[in-house]
C-alpha positions as a printed NumPy array, in Angstrom:
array([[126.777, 111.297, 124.176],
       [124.131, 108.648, 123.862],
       [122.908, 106.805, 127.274],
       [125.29 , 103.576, 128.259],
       [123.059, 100.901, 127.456],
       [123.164,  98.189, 130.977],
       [121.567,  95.215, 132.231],
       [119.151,  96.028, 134.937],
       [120.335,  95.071, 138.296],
       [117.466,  92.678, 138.657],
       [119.361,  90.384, 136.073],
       [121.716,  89.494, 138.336],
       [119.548,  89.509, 141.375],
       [117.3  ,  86.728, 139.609],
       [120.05 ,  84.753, 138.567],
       [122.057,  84.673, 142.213],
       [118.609,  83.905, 143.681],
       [118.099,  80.644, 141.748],
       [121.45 ,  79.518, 141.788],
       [121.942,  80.114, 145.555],
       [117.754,  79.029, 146.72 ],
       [117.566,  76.237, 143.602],
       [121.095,  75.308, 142.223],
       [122.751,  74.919, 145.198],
       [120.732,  72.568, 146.761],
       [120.211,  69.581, 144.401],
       [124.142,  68.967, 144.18 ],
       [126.034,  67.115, 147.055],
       [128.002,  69.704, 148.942],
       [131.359,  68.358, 148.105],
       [131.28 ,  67.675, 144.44 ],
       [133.127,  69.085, 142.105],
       [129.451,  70.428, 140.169],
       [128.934,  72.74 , 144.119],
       [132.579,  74.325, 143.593],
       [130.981,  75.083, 139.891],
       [128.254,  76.652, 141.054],
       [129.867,  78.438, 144.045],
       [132.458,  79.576, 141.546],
       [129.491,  81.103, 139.49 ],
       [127.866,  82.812, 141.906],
       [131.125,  84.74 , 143.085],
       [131.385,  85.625, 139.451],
       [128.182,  87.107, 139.158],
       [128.931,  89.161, 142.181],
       [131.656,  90.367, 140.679],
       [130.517,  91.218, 137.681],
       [127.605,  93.411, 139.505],
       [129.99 ,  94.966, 141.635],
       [132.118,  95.974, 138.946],
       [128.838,  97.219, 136.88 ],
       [127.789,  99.219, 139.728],
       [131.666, 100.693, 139.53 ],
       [131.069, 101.45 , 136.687],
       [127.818, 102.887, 137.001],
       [129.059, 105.318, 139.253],
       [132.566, 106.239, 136.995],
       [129.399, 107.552, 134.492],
       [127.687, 109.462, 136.671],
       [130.914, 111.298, 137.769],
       [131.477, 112.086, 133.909],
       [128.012, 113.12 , 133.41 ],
       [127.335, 109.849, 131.139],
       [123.699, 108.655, 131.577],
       [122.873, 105.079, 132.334],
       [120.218, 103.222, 130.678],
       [119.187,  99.944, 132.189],
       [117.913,  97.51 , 129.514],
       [115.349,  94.824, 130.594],
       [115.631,  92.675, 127.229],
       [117.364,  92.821, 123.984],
       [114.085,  94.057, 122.578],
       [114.404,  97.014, 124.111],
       [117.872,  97.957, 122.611],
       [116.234,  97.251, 119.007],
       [113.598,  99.662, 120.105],
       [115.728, 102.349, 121.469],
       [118.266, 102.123, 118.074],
       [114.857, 102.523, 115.941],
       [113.664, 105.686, 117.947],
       [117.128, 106.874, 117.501],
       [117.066, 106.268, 113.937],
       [113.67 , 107.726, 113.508],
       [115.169, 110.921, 115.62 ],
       [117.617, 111.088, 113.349],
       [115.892, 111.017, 110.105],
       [113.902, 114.036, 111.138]])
């Protein structure tokens, strides 16, 4: 089975970073644009929780992880593949 292509961690580190340092602070603290944000950064949370939940469901089944940094990369790794393939 081919590697499970997933977003590198640091995707979602960056992101909560910024919103929590940046975002957070030039909104008033009761408007409806901070429950927004807050809202968005317990998403994110979640969704990195439930990738690392993931994460580890694969390495119980012997299924390989591979973090992608870009979409770039994935075009890369399906032209390798293809190339492997071919020979």
């Amino acid at each position: 089975m081919e590697p499970l292509p997933l977003p590198s961690h640091i995707h979602y580190e960056l992101l909560l970073q910024l919103l929590e340092r940046q975002t957070l602070f030039s909104v008033n603290h009761y408007s409806e644009e901070r429950r927004q944000i807050d809202e968005l950064i317990m998403t994110l949370r979640k969704a990195l929780s439930q990738q690392k939940r993931l994460e580890q469901a694969c390495q119980m089944k012997g299924v390989r992880v591979d973090y992608r940094w870009s979409l770039n990369q994935a075009i890369e790794h399906t032209a390798q593949v293809g190339d492997r393939e071919a020979s």
